[in-house]
Every structure is written in C-alpha cells, then in structure tokens.
Backbone as numpy.savetxt, mean C-alpha at the origin, in Angstrom:
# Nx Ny Nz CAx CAy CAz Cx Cy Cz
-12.25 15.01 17.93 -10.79 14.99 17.85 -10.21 14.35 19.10
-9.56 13.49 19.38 -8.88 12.75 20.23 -7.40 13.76 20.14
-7.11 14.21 21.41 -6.37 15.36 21.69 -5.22 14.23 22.02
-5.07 13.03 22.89 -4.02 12.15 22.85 -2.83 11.81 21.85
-3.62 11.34 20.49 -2.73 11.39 19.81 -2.04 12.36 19.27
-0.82 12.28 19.34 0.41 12.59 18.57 1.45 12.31 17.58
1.18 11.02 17.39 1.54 10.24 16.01 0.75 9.46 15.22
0.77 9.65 14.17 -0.28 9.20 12.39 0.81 8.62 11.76
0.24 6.99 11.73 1.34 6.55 10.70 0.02 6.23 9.89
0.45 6.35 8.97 0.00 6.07 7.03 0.46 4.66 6.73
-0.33 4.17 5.92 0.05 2.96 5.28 0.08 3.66 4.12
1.28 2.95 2.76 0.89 3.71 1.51 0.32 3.31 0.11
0.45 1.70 -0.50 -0.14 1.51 -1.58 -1.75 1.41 -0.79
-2.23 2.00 -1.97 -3.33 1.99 -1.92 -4.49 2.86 -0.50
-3.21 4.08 0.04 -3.78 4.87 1.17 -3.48 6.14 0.35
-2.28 6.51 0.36 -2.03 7.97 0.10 -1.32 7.41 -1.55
-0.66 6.14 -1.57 -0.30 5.84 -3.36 -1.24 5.31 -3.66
-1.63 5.91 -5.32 -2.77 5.14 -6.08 -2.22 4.23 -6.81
-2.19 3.12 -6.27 -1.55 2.04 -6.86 -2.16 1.27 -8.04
-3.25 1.29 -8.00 -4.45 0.83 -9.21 -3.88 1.12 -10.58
-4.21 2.93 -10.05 -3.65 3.92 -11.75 -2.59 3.81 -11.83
-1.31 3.64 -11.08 -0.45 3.82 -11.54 -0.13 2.39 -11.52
-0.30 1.22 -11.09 -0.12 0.34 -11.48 -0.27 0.01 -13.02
-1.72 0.30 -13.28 -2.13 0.08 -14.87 -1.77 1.40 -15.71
-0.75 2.41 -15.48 -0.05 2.83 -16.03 1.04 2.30 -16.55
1.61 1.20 -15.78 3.07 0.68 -15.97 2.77 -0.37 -16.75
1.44 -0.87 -16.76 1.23 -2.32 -17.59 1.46 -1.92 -19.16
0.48 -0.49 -19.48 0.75 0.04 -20.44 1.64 0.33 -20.92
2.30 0.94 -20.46 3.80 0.85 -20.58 4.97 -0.42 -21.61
4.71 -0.91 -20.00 5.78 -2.52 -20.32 5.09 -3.08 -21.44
3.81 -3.06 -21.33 2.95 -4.07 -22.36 3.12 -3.47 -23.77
3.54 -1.88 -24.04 4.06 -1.54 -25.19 5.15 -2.08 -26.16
5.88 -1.35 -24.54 7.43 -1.78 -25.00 8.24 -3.24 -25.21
7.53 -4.13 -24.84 7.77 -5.89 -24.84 6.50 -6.54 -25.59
5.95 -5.38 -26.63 5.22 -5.72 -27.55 4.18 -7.05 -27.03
3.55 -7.03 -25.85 2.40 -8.13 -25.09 1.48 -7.63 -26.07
0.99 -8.58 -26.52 -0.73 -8.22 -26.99 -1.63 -8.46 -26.13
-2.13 -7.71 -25.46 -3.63 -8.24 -24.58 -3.82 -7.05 -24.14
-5.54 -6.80 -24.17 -6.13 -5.72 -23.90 -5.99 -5.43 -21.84
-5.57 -4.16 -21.98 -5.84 -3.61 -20.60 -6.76 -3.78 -19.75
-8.11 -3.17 -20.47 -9.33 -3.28 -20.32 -9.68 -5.16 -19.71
-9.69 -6.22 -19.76 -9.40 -7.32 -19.97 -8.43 -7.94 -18.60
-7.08 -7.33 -18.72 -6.42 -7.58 -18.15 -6.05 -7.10 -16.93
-6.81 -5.77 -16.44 -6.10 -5.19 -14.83 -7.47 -5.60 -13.99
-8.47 -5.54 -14.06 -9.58 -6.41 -13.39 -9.16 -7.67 -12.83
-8.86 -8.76 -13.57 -7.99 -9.89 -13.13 -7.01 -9.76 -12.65
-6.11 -9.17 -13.06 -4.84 -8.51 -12.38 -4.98 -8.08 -10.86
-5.38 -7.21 -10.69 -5.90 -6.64 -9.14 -6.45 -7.53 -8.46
-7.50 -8.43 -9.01 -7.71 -9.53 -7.99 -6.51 -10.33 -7.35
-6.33 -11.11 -8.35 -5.18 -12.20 -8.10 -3.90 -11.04 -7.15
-3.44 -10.34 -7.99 -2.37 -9.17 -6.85 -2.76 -9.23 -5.79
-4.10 -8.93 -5.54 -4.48 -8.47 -3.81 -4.49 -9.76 -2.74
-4.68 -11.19 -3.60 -4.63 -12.36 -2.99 -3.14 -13.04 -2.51
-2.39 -12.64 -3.88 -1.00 -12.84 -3.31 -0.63 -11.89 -2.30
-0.57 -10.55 -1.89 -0.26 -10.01 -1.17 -0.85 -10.81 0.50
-1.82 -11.42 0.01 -2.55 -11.97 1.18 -1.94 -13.12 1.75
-1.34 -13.84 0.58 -0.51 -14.84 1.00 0.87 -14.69 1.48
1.18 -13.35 1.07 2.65 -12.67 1.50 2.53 -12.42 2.61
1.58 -11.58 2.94 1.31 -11.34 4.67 1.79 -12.69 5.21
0.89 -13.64 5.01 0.63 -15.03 5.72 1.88 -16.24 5.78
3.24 -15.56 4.99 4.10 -15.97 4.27 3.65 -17.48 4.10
3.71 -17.60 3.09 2.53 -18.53 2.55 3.28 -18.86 0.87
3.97 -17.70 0.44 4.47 -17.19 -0.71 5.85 -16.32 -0.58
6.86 -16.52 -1.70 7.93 -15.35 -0.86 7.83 -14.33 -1.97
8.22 -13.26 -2.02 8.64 -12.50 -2.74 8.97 -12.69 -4.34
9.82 -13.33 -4.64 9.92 -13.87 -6.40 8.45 -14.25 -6.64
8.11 -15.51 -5.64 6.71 -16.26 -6.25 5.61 -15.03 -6.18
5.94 -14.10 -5.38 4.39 -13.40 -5.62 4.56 -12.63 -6.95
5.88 -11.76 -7.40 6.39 -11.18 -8.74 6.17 -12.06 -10.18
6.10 -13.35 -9.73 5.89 -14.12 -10.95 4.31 -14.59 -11.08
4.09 -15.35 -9.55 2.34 -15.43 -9.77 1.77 -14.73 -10.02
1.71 -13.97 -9.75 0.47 -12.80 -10.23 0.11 -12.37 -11.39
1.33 -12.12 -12.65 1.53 -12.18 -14.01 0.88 -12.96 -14.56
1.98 -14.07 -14.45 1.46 -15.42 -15.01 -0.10 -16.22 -14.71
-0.66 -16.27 -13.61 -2.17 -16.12 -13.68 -2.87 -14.93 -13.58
-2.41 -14.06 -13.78 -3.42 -12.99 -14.59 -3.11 -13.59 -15.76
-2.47 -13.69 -16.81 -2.28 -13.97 -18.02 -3.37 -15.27 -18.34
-2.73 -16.10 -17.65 -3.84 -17.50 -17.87 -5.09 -16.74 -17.48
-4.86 -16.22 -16.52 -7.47 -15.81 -16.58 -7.60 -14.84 -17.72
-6.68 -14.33 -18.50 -7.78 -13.85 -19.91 -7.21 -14.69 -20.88
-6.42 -15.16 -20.89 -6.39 -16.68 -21.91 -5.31 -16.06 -22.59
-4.18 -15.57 -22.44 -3.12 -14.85 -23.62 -2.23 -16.20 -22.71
-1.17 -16.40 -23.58 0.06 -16.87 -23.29 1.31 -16.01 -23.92
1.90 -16.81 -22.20 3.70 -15.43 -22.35 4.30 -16.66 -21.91
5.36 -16.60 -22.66 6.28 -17.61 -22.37 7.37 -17.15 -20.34
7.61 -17.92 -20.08 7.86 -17.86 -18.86 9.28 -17.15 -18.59
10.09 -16.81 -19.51 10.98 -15.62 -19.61 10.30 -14.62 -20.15
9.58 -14.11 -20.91 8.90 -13.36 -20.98 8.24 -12.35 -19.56
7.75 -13.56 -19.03 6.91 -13.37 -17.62 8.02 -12.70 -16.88
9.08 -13.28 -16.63 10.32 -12.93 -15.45 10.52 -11.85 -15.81
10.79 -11.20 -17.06 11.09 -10.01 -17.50 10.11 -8.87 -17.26
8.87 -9.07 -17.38 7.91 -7.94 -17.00 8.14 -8.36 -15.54
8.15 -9.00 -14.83 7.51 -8.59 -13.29 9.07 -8.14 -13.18
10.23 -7.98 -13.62 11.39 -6.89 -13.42 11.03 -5.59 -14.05
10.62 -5.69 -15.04 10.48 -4.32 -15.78 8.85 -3.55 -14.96
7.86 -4.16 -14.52 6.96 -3.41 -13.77 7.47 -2.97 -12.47
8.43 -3.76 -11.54 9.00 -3.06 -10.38 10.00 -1.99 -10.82
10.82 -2.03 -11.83 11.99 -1.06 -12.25 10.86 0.15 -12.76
9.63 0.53 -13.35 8.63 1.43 -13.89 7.88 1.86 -12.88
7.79 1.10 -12.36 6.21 1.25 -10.90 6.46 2.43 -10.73
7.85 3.16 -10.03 7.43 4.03 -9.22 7.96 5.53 -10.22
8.11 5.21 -11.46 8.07 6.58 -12.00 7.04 7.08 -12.36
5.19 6.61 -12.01 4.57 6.99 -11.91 4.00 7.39 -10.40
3.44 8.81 -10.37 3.30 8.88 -8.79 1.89 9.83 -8.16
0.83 9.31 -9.20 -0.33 9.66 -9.05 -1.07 9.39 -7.44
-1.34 10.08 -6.58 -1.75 10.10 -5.39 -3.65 10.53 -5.49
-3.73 9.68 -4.08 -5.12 9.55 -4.09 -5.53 10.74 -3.51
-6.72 11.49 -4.67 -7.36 13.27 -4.20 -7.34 13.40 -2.71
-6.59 14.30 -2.26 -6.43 15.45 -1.32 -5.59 15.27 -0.15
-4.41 14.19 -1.27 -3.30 13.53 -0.16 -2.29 14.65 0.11
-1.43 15.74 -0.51 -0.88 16.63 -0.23 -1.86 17.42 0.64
-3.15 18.04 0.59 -3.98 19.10 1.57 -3.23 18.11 2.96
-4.20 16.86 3.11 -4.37 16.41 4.24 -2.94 16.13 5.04
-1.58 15.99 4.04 -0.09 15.73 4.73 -0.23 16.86 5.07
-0.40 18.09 4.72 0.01 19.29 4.61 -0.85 20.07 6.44
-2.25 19.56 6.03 -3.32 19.80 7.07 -2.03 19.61 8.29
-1.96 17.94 8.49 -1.52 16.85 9.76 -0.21 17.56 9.81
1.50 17.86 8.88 2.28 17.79 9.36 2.59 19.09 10.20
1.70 19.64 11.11 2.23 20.93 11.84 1.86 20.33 13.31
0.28 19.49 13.23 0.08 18.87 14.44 0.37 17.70 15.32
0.87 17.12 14.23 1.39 15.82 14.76 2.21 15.24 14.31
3.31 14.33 14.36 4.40 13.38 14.22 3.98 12.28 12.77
4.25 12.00 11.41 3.89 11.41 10.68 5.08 10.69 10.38
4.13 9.28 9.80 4.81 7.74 9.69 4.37 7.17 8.86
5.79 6.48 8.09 4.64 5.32 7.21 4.95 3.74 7.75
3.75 3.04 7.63 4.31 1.19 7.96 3.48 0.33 6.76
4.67 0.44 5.86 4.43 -0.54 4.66 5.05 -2.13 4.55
3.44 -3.14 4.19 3.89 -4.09 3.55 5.14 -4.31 2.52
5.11 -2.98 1.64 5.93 -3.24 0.06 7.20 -3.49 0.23
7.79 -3.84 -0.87 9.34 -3.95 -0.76 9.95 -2.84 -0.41
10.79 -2.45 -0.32 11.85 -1.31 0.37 12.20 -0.92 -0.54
12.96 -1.14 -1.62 13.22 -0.59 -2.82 12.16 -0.03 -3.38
11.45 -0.50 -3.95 9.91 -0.06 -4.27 9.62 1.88 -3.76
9.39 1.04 -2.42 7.95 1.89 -1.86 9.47 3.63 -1.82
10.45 3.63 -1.23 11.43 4.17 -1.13 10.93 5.42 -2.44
10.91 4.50 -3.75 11.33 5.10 -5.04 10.11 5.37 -4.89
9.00 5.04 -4.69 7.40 5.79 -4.81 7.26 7.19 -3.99
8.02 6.97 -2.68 7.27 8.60 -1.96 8.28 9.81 -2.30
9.18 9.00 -3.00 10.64 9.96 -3.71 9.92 10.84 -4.45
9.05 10.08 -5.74 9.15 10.40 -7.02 7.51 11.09 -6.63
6.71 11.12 -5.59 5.49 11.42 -5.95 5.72 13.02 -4.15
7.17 13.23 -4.24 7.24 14.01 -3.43 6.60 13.97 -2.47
6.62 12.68 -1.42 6.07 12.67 0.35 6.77 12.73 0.93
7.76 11.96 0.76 8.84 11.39 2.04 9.15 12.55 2.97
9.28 13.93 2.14 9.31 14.60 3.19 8.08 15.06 4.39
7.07 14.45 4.29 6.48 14.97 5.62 6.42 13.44 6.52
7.78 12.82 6.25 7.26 11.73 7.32 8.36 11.82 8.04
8.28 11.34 9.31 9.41 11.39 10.13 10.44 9.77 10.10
9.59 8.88 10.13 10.11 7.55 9.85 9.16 6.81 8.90
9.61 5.58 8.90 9.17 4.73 7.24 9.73 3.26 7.62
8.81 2.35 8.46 8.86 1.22 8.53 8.57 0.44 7.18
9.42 -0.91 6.87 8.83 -1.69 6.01 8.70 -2.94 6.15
8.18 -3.78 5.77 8.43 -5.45 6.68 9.41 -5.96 5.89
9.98 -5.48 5.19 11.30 -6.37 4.98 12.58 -5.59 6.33
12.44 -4.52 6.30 13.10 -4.07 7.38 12.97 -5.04 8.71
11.68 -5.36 9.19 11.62 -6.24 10.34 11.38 -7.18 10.08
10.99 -7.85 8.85 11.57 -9.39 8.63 10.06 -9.68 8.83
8.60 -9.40 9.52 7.42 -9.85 9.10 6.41 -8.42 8.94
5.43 -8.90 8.38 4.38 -8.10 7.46 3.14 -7.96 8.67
2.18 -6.13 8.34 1.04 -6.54 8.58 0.12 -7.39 8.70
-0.41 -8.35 9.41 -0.85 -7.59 10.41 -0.11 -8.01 12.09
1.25 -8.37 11.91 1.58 -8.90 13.02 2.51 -7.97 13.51
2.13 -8.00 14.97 2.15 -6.93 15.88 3.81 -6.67 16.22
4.45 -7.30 15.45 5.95 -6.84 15.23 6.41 -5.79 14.93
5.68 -5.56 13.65 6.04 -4.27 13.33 5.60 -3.04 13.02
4.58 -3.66 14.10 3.50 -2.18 14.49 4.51 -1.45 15.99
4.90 -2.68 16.92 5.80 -2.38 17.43 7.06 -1.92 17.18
7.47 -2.52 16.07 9.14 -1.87 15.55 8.64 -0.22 15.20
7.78 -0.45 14.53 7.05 1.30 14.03 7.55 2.20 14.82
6.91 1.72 16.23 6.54 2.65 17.40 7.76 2.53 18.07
8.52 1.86 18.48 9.86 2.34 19.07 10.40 2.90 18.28
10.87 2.88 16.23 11.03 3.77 15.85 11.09 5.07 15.93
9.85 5.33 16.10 9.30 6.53 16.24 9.31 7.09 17.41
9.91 6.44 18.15 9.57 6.70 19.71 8.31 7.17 20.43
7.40 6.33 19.66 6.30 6.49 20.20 5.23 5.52 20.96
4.52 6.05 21.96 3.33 5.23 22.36 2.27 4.22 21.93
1.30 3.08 22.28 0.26 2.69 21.13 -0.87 3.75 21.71
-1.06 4.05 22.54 -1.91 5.33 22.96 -2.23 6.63 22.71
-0.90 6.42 21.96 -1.15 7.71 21.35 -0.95 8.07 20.04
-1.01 6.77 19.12 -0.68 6.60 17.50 -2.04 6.27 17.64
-1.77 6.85 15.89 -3.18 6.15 15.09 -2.64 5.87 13.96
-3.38 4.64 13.61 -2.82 4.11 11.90 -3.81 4.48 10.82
-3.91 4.57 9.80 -4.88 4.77 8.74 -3.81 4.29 7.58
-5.18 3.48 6.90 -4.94 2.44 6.08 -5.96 1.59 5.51
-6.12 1.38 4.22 -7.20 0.59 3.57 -7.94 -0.86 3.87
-6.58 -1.56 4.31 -6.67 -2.89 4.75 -7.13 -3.28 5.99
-8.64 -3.73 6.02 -9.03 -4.24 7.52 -7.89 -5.00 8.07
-7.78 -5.99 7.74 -6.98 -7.05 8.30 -5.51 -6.57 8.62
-4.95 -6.02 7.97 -3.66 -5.80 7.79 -3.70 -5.04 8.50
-4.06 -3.42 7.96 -4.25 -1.85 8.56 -4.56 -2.02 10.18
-6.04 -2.39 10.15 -6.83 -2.00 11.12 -6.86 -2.37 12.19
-6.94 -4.02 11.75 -7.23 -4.98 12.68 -5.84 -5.14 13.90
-4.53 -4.96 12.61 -3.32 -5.04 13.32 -2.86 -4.02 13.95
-3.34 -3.00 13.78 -2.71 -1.61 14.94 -4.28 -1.78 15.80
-5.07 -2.35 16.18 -6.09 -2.00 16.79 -5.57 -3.39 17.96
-5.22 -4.62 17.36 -4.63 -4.99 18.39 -3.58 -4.85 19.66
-3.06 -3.88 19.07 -1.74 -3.19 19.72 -2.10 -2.32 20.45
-3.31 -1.69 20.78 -3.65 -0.83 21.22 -3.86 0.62 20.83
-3.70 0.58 19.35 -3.23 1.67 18.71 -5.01 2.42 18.15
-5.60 3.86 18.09 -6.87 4.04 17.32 -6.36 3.89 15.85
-7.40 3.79 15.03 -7.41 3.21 13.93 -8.58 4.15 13.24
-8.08 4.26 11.70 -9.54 4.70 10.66 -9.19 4.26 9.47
-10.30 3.81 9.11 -9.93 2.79 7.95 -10.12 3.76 6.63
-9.73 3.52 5.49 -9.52 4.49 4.59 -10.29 3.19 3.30
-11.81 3.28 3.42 -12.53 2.83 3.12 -12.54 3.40 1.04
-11.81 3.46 0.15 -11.72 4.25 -0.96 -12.30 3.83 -2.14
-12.92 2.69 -1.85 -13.83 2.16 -2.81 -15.34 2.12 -2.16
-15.51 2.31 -1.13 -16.57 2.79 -0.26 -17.48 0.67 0.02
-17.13 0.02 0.55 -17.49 -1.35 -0.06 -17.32 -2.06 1.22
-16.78 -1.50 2.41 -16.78 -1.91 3.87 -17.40 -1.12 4.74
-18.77 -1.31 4.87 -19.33 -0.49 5.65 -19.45 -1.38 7.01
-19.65 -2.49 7.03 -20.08 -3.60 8.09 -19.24 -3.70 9.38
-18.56 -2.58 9.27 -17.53 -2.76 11.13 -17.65 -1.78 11.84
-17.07 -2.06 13.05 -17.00 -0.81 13.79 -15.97 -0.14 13.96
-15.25 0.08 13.41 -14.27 1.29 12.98 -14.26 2.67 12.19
-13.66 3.58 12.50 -13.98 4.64 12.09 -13.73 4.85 10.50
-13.87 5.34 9.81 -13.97 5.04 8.45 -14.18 6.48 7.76
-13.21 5.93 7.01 -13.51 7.62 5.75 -13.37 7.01 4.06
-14.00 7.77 3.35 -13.58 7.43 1.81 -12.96 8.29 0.97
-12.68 9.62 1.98 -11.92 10.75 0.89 -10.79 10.98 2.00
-9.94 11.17 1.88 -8.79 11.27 2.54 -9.16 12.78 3.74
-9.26 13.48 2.43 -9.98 15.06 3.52 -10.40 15.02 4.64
-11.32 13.72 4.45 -12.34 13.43 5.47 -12.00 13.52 7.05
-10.35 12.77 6.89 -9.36 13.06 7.94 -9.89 13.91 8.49
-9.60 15.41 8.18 -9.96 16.68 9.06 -10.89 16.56 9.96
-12.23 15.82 9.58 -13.20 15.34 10.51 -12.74 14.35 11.89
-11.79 13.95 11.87 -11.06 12.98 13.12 -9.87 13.58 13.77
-9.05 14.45 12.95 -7.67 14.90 13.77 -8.28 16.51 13.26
C-alpha cells in the first residue's frame, strides 16, 4: 500500500462502465426499433474493433466527434456486408448516444471497491467521452456520487493521453501528481499518460491480454484492495 496517495481518479468506459454490454445492449435495442436487419452476433465484434480505433484517432484528433459517430456505424456495417442508407446511419449514431446511458451495467465489484476507496481517499473521474454522455452514465448507473470531481476532454478541449488534462484533473481536484493514482484500461491513454505526469498508475487489465509491461495491473476490480 503506498500510504502517499490520497487521490484515485478512475477512468470510466470500459473501467468501472461496461461499455461492451451495454453498448450491445443499445444496438439491440435501436436495431429493433429502426427495424436494421443484421445479426448482433456478426455485428458487435466488428463494431468494437473499428470503435476502439476511432477513439484512437479521437485521442490523436485525427477525427472530430460527428466523424467518429458516423464512422464507426457505417464501417461496421460495410465489414459484415449489410447496407444502411446514410440517413439511416445519422439516425442510429443519434439514437445509440440518446439510449447508451439508460443502460448501466458496471464491471463486477465496482460498487464494493467505490465503496472499499470512498472513506480513504479523495475519488475522481478523467474521461475521454463526451460530457453529455458520460454525465448521463454515472447518473443512471448510480456513481457520481462517490466522486468528488469529473474531468472530461471536452471540458479541456484535449483527450488522454496528453498531459493537459491529467493536469486540469489535478488542479481540479486540488491535488498533487505524487500523490494521485489513475486506474484505467488504456495503456496509452490511462497509463502511459498519468505515468508521465508523475502520477502511480494500475492498469485495469479486464480482458486479461496485456501482460508484457511494467505496470501494476489487475483484472478484477477487487483486486484494487491488494494496492490501496
């Protein structure tokens, strides 16, 4: 246990939100109700790839915001071979952000471990996602209350992993890099970018598939308890 720190900021799709399931909850969904024919099964495999690449290019701004809401659809669609006409398309990537967050399935033993952390230390979140979004996610899946602040990069205008707003975080919060720790799925983004800052770091390894670094690493959230 590193007795220094005093502030835990969280990253949240895909740390403490299960963005996967509840992502391919909402496909189901929309894909009902706007009558899409194409199998799930088929379609969130491709989906998740291509998503996780645009996000990559969002970091890198590379891509803005509309283009990543529309790319990602529209070539997921083209890699299993269905065609949607391109209003069609505009309409689901509105109707999956307006759905996203009324699902609010969290990854096993994310309430224990908020619950464990919020007596000992200062909790934070610093999200890539949109602000609207992520807002309506820790609403509806009941977190927001154990955090003290909630950075987002549209708030500071750039994304993980640049040390902007690992810094905006931390004056936020009025806190130290010496004495934060980030946890978060994303080497690059998560890890790499609060580890530059000076900040400790544990990577929230949840598909278990990065073993090759030297960072501290967990695959069940619980696991936490073993570090703080």
């Amino acid at each position: 246990m590193n007795k220094q720190i005093k502030h835990v900021f969280f990253d949240l799709d895909h740390t403490l939100w299960d963005f996967d399931k509840n992502s391919g909850l909402t496909f189901e969904k929309i894909f009902k109700l706007n009558k899409v024919e194409v199998s799930l099964n088929d379609f969130l495999p491709v989906y998740e790839a291509i998503n996780l690449n645009y996000w990559k290019l969002y970091r890198e701004e590379k891509v803005t915001k509309s283009a990543l809401r529309y790319g990602r659809l529209k070539d997921a669609f083209d890699g299993v071979g269905v065609e949607v006409e391109d209003g069609v398309i505009n309409h689901l990537s509105d109707a999956y952000i307006d759905n996203l967050s009324s699902f609010n399935h969290l990854f096993d033993g994310a309430f224990e471990i908020l619950d464990y952390l919020k007596d000992k230390y200062q909790l934070h979140i610093i999200t890539n996602g949109f602000e609207e979004a992520q807002e309506k996610k820790m609403i509806s899946s009941n977190i927001k209350k154990y955090f003290n602040t909630v950075t987002n990069s549209e708030m500071v205008g750039v994304k993980k992993p640049n040390p902007k707003i690992f810094n905006f975080a931390l004056d936020l919060a009025k806190a130290n890099a010496n004495e934060s720790l980030m946890i978060g799925d994303s080497l690059e983004a998560d890890i790499e970018g609060a580890h530059n800052i000076g900040m400790d770091t544990i990577h929230f390894d949840y598909k278990d598939a990065e073993q090759n670094h030297a960072y501290k690493r967990i695959t069940n959230l619980k696991m936490l308890t073993n570090h703080l």
